[in-house]
C-alpha positions as CSV (number, residue, x, y, z in Angstrom):
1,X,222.4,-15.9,225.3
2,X,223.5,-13.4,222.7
3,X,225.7,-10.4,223.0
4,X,223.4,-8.4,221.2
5,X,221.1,-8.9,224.7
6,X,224.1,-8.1,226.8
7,X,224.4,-4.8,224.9
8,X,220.5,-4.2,225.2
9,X,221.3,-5.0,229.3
10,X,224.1,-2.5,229.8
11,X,222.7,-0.1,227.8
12,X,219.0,-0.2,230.6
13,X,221.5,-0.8,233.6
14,X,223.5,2.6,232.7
15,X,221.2,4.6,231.4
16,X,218.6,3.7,234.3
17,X,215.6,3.9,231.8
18,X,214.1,1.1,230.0
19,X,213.6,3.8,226.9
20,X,216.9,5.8,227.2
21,X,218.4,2.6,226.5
22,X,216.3,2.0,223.5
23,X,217.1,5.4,221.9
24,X,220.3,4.3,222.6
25,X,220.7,1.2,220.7
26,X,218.2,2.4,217.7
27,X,215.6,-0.1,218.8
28,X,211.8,0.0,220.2
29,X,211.2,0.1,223.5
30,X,209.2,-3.2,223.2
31,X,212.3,-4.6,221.2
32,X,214.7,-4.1,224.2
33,X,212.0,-4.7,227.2
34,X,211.3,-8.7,225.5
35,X,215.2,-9.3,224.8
36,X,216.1,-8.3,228.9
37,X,213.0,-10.6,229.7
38,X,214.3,-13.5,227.2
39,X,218.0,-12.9,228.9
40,X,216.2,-12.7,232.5
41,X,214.4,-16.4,231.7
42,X,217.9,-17.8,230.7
43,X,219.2,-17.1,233.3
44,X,216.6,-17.8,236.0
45,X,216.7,-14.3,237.7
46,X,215.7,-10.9,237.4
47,X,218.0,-8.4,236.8
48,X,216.0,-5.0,237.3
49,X,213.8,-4.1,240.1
50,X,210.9,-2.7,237.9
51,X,208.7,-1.7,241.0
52,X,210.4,1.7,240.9
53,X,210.4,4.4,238.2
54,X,213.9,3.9,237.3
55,X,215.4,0.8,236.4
56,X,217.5,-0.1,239.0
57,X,219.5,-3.6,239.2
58,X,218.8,-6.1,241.5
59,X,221.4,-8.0,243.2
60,X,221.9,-10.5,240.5
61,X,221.6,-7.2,237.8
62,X,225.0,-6.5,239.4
63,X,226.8,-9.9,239.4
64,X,225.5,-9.6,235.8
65,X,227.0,-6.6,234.8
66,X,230.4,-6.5,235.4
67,X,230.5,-10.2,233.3
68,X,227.9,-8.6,230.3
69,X,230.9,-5.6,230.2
70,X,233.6,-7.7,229.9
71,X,231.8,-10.1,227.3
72,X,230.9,-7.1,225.3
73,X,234.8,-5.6,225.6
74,X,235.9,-8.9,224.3
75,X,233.5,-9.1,221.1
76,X,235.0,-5.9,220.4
77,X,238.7,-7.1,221.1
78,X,238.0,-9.8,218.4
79,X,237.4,-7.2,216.1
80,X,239.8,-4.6,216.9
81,X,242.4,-7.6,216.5
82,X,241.6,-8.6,213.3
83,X,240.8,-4.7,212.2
84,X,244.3,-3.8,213.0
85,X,245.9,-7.0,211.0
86,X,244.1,-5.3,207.7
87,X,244.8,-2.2,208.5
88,X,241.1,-1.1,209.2
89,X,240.2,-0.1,212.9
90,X,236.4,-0.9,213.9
91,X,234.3,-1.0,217.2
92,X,232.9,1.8,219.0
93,X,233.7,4.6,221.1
94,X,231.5,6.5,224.2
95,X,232.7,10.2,224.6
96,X,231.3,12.3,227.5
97,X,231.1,15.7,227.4
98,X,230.3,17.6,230.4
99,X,227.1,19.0,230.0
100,X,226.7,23.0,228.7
101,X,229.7,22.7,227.3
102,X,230.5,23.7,223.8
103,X,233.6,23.0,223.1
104,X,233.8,23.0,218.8
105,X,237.3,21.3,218.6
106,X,236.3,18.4,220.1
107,X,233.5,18.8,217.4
108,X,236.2,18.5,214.7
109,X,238.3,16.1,216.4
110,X,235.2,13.1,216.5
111,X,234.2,14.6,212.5
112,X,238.0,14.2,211.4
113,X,238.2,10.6,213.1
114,X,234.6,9.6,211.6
115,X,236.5,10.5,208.3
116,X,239.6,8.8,208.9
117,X,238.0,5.3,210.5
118,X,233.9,5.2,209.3
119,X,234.0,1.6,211.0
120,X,233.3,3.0,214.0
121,X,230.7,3.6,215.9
122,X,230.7,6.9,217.5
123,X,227.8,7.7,220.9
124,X,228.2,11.0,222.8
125,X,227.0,11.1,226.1
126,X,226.3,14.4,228.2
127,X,226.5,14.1,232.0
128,X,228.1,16.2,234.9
129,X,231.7,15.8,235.5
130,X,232.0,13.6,238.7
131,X,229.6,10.7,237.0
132,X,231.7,11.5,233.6
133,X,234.8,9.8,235.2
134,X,233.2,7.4,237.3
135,X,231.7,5.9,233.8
136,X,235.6,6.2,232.5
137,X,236.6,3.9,235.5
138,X,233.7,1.7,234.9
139,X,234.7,1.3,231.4
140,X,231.0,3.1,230.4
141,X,232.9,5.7,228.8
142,X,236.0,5.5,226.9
143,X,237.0,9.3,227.0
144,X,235.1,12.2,228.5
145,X,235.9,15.7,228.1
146,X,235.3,17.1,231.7
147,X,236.1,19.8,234.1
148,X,238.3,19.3,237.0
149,X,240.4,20.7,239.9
150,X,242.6,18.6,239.5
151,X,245.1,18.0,236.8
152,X,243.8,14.6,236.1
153,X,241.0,12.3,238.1
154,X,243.2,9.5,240.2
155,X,244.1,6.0,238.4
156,X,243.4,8.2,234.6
157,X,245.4,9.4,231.8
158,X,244.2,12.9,231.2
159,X,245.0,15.8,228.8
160,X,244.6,19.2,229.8
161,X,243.2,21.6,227.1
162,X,242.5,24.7,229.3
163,X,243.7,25.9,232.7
164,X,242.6,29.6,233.9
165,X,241.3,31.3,236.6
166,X,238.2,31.7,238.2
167,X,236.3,35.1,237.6
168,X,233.2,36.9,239.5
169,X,231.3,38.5,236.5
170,X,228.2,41.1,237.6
171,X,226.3,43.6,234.9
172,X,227.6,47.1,234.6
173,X,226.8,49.1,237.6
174,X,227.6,46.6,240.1
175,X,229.8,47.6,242.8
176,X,232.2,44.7,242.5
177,X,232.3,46.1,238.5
178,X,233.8,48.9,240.3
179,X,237.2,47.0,242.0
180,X,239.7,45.8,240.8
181,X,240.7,43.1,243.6
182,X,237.6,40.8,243.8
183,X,238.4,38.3,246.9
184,X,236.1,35.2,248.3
185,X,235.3,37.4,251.3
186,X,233.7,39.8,249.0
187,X,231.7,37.0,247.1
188,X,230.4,35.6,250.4
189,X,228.6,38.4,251.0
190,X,227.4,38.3,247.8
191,X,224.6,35.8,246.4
192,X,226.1,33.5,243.8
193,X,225.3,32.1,240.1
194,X,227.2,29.4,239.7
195,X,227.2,25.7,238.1
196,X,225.7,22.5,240.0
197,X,227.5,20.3,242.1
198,X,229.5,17.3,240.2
199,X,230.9,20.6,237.9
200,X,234.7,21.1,237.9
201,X,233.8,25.1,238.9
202,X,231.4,24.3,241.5
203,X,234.0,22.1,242.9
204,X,236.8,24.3,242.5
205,X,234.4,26.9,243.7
206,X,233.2,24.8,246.6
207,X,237.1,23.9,247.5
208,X,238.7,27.5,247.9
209,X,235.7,28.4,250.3
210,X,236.3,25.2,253.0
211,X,239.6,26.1,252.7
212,X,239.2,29.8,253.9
213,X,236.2,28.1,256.1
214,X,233.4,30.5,253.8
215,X,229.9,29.5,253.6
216,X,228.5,30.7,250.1
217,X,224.8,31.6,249.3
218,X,224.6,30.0,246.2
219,X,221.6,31.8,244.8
220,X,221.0,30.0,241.7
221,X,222.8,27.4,239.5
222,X,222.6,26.3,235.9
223,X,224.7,23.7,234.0
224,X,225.1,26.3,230.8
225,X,227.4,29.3,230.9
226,X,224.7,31.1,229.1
227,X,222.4,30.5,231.7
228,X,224.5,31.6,234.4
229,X,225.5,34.9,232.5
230,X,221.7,35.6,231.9
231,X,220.7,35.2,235.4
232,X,223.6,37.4,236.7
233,X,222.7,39.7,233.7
234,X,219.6,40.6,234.8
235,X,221.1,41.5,238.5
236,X,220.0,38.0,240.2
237,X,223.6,37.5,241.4
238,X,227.0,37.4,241.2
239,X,227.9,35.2,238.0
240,X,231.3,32.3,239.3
241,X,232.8,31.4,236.0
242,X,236.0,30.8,234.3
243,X,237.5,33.4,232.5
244,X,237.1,32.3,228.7
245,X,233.6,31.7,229.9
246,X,233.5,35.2,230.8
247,X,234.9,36.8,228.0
248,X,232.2,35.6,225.7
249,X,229.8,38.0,227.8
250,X,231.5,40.9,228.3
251,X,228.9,42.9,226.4
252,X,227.0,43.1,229.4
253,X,229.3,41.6,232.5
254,X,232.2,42.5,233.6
255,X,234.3,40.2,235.0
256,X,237.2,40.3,237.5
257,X,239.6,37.7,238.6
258,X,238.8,36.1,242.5
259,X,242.4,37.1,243.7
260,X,242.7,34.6,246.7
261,X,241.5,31.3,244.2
262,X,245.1,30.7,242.5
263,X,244.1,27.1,241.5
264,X,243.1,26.8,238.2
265,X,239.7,25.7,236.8
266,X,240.6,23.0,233.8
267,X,238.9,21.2,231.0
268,X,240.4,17.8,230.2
269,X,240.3,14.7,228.3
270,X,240.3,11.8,230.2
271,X,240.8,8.5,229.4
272,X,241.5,5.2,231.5
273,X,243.5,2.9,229.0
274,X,244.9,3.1,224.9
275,X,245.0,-0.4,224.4
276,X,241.7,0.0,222.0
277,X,243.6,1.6,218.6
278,X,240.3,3.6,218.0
279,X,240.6,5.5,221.4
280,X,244.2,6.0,220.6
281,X,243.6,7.3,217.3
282,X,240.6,9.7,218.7
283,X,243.1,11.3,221.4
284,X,245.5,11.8,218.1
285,X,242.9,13.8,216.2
286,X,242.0,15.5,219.6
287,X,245.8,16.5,219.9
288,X,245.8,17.9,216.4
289,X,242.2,20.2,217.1
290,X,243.3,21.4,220.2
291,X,246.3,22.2,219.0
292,X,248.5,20.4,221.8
293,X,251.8,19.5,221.5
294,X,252.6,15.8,223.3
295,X,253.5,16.6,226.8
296,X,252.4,20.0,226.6
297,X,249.1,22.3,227.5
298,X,248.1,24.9,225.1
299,X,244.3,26.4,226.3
300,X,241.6,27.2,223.6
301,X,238.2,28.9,224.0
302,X,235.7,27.4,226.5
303,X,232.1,27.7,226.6
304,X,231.9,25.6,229.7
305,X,233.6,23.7,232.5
């Protein structure tokens, strides 16, 4: 058994997708299906169902995992040990960004820490917020930048880089364009553009409307701001975003703050643990681009959440 076929394993049992996996770890597909096989013959069991189109793990796929993680952390713990006795941190990091969002000081955060340590081994992974910190509890995912309701996800660390309110933006024209008290009672009335479910918005969204017992029509959704804004442009709907979202439209929207949603919509970094010294050298760098004092909150530009 070798690690590099316990890397090859995770990567199929996360990413679901015998060639995801293989884009992931720079190797063929081939390459990756014979190594699982080889690993599968060792150990007298299969450990994907391949009868389906995804990959999905089999009962002994899961025993499997949790050990092929933790024997993979480990490699990397030998490493990181010996990196910081000469000085030199190596190893690899997974950051997840929520998906539509552009967001350039993270951007210059992971380019200033590339600088600064070269030995490691940087992935980005897009997904939707919910499954972004469920791969940060798993260990999948070292940090992920993510929208949220909530000032951090329970059992993580998190840093909160934005916190504003929601906005309903419509084209020019639009009677809500016209008010300048927008409430959820109005919206519901209304059909809405908004992002998916597993978003920090929709769920904020989704949240303020239970608690007022409102039922929605949500029209359309999109995962990318500019999506949303195009749809409502073009008189669709009305456009849910967060403010900063907004603003970068209001050449043709006007937006107007949802009085009766008072809870903020926030984009955060979050993190489980900082006993690896690259992760703790990342969130440094990440301080320093998004200009956050320790302990404080300082909010930047958005261009999704």
């Amino acid at each position: 058994m070798e690690l590099r076929q316990l890397e090859y394993f995770v990567a199929v049992a996360e990413e679901r997708n015998f060639t995801r996996a293989a884009e992931r770890v720079h190797i063929s597909q081939s390459g990756v299906s014979a190594q699982i096989r080889r690993l599968e013959r060792e150990l007298g069991a299969e450990l994907f169902d391949r009868s389906s189109r995804t990959a999905a793990l089999t009962v002994a796929g899961e025993a499997a995992l949790v050990h092929a993680r933790a024997a993979l952390a480990a490699a990397d713990s030998v490493g990181r040990a010996v990196g910081e006795v000469t000085e030199l941190i190596r190893g690899r990091l997974t950051v997840g960004m929520v998906t539509g969002c552009t967001v350039t000081p993270l951007f210059d955060a992971l380019a200033a820490f590339h600088r600064a340590h070269p030995g490691v081994e940087i992935s980005l992974l897009e997904d939707t917020s919910d499954r972004l910190v469920e791969g940060v509890r798993t260990g999948a995912v070292d940090v992920a930048l993510i929208g949220t309701a909530a000032p951090a996800p329970e059992g993580l660390e998190a840093l909160t880089i934005i916190s504003e309110r929601l906005v309903a933006a419509v084209p020019e024209g639009d009677p809500l364009a016209r008010r300048y008290r927008v409430t959820l009672r109005d919206l519901v009335a209304r059909r809405l553009i908004c992002m998916p479910p597993g978003t920090g918005l929709r769920t904020l969204l989704d949240r303020a409307c239970a608690a007022q017992g409102l039922q929605p029509v949500i029209a359309l959704q999109a995962g990318a701001a500019d999506a949303i804004a195009d749809l409502a442009a073009r008189g669709l709907g009305v456009a849910v975003l967060s403010a900063s979202m907004a603003a970068s439209y209001d050449d043709r929207l006007t937006a107007r703050t949802i009085d009766d949603v008072e809870t903020p919509a926030l984009l955060a970094l979050v993190w489980r643990s900082t006993d690896n010294p690259a992760l703790r050298e990342l969130l440094v760098h990440s301080r320093q681009a998004f200009a956050v004092p320790p302990g404080g909150e300082e909010g930047v530009p958005a261009a999704g959440v």
